[in-house]
TORPA-4810 file (N, C-alpha, C, O; in nm, 3 decimals):
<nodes>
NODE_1_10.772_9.788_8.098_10.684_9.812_8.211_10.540_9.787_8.167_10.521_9.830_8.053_X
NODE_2_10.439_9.735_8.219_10.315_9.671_8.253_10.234_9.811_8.263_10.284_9.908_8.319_X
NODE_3_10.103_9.816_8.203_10.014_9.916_8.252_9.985_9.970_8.391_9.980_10.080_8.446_X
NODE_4_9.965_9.814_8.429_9.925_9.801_8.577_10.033_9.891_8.639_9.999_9.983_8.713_X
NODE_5_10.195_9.862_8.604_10.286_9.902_8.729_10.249_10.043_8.722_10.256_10.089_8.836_X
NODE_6_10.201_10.164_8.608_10.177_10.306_8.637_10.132_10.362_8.749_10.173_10.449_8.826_X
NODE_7_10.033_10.287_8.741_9.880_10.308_8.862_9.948_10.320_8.970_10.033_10.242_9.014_X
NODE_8_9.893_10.464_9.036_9.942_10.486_9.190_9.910_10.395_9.264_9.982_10.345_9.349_X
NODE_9_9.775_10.359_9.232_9.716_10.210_9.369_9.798_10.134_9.315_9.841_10.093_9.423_X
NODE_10_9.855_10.081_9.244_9.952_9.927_9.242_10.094_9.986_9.325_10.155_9.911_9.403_X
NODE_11_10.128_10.097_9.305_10.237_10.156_9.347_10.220_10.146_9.512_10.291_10.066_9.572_X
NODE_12_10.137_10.218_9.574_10.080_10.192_9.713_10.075_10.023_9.754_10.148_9.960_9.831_X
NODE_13_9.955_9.976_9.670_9.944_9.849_9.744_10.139_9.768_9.733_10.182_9.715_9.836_X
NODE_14_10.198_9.770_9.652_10.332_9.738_9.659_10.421_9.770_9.767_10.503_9.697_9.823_X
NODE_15_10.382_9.922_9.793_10.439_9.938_9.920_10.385_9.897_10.015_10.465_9.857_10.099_X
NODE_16_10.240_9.885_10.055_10.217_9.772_10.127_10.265_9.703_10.211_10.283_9.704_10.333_X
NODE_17_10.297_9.599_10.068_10.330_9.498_10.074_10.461_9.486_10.127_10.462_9.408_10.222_X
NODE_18_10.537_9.520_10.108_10.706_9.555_10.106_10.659_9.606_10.298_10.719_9.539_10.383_X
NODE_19_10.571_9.706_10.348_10.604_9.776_10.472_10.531_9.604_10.571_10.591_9.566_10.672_X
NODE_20_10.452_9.554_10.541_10.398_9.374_10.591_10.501_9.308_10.562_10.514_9.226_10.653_X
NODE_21_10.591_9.293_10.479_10.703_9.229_10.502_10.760_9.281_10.593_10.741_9.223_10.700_X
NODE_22_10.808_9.346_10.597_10.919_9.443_10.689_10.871_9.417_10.878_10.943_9.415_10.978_X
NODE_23_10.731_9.402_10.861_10.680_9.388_10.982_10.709_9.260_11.035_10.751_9.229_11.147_X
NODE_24_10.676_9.186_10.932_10.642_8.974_10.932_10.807_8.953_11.021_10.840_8.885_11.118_X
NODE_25_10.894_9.064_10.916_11.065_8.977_10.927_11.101_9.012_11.080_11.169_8.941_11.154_X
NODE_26_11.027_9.167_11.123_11.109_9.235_11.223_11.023_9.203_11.394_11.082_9.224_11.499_X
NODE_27_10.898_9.158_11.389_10.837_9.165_11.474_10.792_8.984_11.488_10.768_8.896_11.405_X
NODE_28_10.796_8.991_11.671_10.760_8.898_11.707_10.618_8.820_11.726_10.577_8.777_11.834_X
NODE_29_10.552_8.810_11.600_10.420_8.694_11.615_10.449_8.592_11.540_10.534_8.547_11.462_X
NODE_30_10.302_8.561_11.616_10.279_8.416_11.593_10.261_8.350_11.422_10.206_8.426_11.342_X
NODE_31_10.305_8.216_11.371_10.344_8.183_11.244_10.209_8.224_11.184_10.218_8.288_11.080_X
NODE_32_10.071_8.194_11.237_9.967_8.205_11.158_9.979_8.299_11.164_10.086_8.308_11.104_X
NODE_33_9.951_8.409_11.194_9.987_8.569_11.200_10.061_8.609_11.056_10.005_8.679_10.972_X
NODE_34_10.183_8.559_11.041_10.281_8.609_10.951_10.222_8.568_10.804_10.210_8.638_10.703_X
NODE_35_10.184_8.415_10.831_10.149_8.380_10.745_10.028_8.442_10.656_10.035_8.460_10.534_X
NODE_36_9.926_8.470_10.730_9.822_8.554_10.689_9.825_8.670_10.658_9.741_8.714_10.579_X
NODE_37_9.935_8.760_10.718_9.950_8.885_10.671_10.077_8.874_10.548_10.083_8.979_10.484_X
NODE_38_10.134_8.814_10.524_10.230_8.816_10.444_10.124_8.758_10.268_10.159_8.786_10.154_X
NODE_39_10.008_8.683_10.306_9.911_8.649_10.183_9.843_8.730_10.127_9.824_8.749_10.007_X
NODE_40_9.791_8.799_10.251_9.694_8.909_10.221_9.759_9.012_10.170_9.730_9.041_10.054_X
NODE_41_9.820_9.059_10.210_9.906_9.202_10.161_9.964_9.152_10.023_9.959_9.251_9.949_X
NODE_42_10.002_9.073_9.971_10.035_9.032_9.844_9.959_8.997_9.777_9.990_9.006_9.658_X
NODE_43_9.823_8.940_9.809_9.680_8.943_9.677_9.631_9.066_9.650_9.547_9.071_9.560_X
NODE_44_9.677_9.223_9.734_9.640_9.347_9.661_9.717_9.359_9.528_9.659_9.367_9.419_X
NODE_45_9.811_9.360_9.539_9.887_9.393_9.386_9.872_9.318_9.325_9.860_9.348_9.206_X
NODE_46_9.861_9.166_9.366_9.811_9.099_9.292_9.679_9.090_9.142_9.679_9.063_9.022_X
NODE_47_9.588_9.130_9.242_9.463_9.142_9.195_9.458_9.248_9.095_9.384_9.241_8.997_X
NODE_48_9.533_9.343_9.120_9.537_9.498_9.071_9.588_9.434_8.931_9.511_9.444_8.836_X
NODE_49_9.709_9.371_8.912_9.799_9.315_8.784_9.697_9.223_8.720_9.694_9.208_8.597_X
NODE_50_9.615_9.160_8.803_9.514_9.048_8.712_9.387_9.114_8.635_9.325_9.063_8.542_X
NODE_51_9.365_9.234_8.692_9.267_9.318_8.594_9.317_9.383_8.487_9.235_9.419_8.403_X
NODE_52_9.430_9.407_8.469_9.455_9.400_8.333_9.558_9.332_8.260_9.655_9.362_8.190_X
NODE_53_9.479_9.191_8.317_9.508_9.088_8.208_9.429_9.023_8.151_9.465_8.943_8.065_X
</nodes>
């Protein structure tokens, strides 16, 4: 396990991410919509894992 994965905020933003998926798969919008929220919500944890690297 990764430093990063400890951190409650990586833990949160993960869930996040995981609850914007869940939305993208289950709800009816539009592709740019999905698309944008499915990016965004995944450059939080992202970012979080790139600071300590």
């Amino acid at each position: 396990m990764f430093d990063f994965q400890k951190l409650e905020v990586y833990k949160k933003a993960k869930l996040f991410h995981l609850t914007c998926k869940d939305v993208i798969l289950t709800r009816p919008l539009d592709q740019y919509v999905k698309d944008q929220l499915g990016r965004a919500s995944f450059s939080v944890p992202l970012n979080i894992a790139e600071e300590f690297w």
